[in-house]
Legacy VTK file of the C-alpha trace (Angstrom):
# vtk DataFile Version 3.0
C-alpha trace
ASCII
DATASET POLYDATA
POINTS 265 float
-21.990 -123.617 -5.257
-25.182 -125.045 -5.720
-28.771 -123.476 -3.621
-29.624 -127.285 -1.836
-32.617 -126.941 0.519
-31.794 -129.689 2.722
-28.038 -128.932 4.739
-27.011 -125.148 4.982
-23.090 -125.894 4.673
-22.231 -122.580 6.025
-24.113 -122.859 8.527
-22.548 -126.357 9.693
-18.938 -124.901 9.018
-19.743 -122.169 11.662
-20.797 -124.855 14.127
-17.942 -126.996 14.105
-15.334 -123.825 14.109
-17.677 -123.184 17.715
-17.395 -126.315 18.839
-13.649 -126.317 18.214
-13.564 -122.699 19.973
-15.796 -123.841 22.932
-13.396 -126.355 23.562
-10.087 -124.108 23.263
-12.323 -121.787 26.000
-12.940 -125.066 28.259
-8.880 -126.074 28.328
-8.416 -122.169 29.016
-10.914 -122.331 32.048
-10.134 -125.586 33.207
-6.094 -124.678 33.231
-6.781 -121.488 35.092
-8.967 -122.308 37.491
-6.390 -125.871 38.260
-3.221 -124.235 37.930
-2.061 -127.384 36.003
-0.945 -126.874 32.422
-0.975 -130.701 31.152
-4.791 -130.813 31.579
-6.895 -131.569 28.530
-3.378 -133.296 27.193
-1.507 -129.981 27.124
1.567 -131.824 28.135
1.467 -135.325 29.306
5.337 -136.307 29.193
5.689 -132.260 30.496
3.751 -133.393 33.685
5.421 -136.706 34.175
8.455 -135.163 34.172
7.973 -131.801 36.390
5.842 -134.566 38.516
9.453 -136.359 39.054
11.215 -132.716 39.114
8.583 -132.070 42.276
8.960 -135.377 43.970
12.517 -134.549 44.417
12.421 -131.123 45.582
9.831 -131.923 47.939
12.206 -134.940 49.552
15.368 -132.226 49.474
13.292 -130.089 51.302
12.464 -132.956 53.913
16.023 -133.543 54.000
16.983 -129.677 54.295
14.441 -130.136 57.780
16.534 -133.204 58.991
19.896 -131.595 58.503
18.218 -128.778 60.860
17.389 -131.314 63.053
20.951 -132.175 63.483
22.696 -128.777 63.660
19.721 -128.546 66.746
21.217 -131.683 67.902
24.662 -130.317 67.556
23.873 -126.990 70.018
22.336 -128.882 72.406
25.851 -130.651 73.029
27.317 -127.394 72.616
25.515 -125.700 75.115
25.822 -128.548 77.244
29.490 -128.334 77.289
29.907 -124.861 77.627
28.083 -125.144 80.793
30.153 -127.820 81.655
33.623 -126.297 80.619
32.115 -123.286 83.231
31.960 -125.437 86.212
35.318 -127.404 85.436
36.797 -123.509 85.370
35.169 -123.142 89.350
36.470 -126.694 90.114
39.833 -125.676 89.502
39.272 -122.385 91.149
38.598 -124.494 93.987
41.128 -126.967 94.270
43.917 -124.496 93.792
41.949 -122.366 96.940
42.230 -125.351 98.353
45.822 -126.027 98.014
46.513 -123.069 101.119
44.648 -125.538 103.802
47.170 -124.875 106.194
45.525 -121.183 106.728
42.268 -122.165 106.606
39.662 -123.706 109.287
37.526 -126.958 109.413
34.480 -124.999 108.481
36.099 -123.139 105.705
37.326 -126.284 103.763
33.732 -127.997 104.255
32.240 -125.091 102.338
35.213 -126.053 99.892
34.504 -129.575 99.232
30.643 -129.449 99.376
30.795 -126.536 96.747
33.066 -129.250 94.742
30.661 -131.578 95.753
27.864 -130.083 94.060
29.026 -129.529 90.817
30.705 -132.712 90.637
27.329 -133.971 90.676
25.975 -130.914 88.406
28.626 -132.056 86.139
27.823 -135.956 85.698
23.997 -134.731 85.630
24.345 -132.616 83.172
26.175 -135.071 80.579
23.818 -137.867 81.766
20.549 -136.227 81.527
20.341 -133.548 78.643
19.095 -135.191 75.570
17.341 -134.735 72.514
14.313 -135.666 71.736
15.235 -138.917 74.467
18.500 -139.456 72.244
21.813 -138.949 73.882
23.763 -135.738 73.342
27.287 -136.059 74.982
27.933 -138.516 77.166
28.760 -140.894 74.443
31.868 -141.580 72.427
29.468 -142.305 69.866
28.863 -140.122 66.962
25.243 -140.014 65.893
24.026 -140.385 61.720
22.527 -137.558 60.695
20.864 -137.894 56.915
21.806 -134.896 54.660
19.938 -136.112 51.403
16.243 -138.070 50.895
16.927 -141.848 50.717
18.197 -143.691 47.576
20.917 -141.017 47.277
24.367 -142.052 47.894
26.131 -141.178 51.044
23.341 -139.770 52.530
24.423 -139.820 56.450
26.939 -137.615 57.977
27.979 -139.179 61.212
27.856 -135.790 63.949
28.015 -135.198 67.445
31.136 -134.678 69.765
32.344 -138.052 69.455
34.342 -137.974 72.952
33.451 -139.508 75.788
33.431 -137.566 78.938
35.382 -138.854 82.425
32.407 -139.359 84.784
33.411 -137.294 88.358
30.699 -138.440 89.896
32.574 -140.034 92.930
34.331 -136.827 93.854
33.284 -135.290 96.681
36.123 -132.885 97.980
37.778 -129.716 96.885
41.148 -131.290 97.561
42.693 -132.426 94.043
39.647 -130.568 91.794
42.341 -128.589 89.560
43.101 -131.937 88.572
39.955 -133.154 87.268
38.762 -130.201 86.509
42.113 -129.981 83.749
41.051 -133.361 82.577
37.371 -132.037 82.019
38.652 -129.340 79.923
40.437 -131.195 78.178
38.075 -133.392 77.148
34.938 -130.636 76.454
37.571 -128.858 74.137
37.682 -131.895 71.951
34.674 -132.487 71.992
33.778 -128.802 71.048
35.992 -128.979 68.554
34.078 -132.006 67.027
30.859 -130.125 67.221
32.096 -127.253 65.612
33.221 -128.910 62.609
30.324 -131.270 62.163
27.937 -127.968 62.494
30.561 -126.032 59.932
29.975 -129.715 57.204
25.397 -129.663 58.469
25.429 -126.081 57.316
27.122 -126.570 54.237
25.180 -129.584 53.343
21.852 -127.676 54.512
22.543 -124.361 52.095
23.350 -127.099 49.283
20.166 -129.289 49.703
17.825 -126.125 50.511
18.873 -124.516 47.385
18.645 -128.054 45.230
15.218 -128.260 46.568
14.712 -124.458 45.321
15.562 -125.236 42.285
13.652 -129.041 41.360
10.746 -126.558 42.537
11.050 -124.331 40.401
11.768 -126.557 37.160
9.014 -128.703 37.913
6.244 -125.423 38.450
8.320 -123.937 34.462
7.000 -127.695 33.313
3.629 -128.217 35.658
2.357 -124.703 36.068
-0.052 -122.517 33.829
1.163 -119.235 32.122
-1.612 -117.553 33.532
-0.930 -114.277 30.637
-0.733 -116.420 27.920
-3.706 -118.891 29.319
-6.001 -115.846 30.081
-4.905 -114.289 26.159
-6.150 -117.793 24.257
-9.598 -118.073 26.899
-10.146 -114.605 24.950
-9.329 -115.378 21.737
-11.508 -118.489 21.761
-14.495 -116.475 23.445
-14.480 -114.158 20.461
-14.322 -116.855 17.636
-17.023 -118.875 20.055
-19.205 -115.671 19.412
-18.514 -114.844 16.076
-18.854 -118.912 15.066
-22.221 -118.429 16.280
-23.162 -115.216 14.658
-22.274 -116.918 11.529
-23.832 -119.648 11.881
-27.016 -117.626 12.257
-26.683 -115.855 9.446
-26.031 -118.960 7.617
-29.059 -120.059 8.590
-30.902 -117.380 7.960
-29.293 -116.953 4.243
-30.684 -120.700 3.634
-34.288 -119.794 4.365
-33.539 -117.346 0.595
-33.855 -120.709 -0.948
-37.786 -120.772 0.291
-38.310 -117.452 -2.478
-37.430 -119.464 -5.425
-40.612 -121.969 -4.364
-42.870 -118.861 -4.001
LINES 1 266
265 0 1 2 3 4 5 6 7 8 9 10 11 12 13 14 15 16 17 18 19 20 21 22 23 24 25 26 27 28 29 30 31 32 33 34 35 36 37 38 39 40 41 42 43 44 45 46 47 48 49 50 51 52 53 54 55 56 57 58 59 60 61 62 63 64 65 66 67 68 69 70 71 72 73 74 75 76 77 78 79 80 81 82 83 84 85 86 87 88 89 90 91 92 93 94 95 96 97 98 99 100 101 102 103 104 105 106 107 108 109 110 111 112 113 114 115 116 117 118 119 120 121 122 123 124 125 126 127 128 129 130 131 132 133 134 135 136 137 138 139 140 141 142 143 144 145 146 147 148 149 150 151 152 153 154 155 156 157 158 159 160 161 162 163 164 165 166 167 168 169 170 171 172 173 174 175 176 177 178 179 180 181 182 183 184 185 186 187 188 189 190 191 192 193 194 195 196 197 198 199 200 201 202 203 204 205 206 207 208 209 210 211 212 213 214 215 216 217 218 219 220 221 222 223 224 225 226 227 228 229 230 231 232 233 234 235 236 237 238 239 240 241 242 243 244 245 246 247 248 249 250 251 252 253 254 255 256 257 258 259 260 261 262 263 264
């Protein structure tokens, strides 16, 4: 190779390998200190796609929360009826009690009926007024939609709730003839119980299916999205040391140039 005085080639082969090492050490930093990988262009169609991958996981996770929201739903009217199947159980405690009359006084069969009384009106009060979050819970034949999956899914309601309508005793006021209602109140909470218990069997299911969906989009989108912090921290060291050693090349390029100057003395 020919002594020129007027480029030092070495010298401007050292830069550029910096330059290219500077920037490996800038996509390094950059990627560790973001936690994406796709910056600097790493993986543009990566990112779109764990961007989609996250999008969903995100909405299963929103619709893991709503299925909650229903099974919540679901106890209330559970709890609700339990109580209520308790007081049907003293109604017809009374009524039979009441049935032996003959040996009993006026003031003994008024504590009867306005014992009845009272949880007639406990009973109607306690279908009519216990709701969730101001929506209904069991006094309703109606069974309420409850969405298992994010929308744009197919078949994403489940239609829960104890779906049987409950005979309203609120114009009882006697102890005489309770066993009677209080059989057709039974009845009708162990239907309704039933319904519950099979709608919060199906939530559950569809809950441990969308929660672990939602697990998983997570997790494929942070394989696609994330940095590999080991092998990201292994190439910001690798370019540091050609960065340094580019430069300490380039310096003695330079410096082996200046031997050109001898030739002139």
């Amino acid at each position: 190779m020919p002594s020129v005085s007027n480029i030092a080639i070495g010298a401007n082969l050292a830069a550029a390998a910096a330059d290219k090492a500077r920037h490996g050490m800038n996509e390094s930093i950059t990627r560790l200190s973001t936690g994406i990988r796709a910056m600097y262009g790493g993986d543009a169609a990566g990112h779109s796609v764990g961007t989609t991958h996250s999008a969903d996981g995100k909405s299963y996770a929103a619709a893991t929360r709503n299925i909650e929201d229903g099974i919540s739903y679901l106890q209330t009217g559970e709890s609700v009826l339990l109580e209520v199947a308790n007081l049907a159980v003293r109604l017809r405690e009374l009524g039979i009690a009441y049935d032996n009359n003959a040996l009993l006084d006026a003031n003994q069969t008024a504590a009867q009926d306005a014992e009845a009384a009272v949880i007639f009106d406990t009973v109607d009060a306690l279908l009519d007024r216990t709701k969730f979050n101001n929506v209904e819970v069991v006094d309703s034949a109606a069974a309420k939609q409850v969405n298992i999956a994010y929308e744009g899914d197919a078949g994403t309601t489940f239609a829960s709730g104890p779906n049987k309508s409950i005979t309203a005793v609120k114009t009882q006021t006697a102890a005489n003839g309770a066993d009677g209602h209080a059989d057709t109140l039974l009845g009708e909470v162990a239907e309704a119980l039933g319904n519950i218990a099979a709608d919060l069997t199906a939530l559950k299911a569809f809950q441990g299916a969308s929660s672990a969906t939602s697990a998983n989009l997570m997790a494929t989108a942070a394989r696609v999205m994330d940095t590999d912090f080991a092998e990201e921290t292994a190439s910001l060291t690798k370019n540091a040391i050609l960065n340094q050693a580019a430069l300490s090349m380039a310096a003695q390029a330079n410096q082996a140039q200046s031997a050109i100057l001898s030739v002139l003395q």
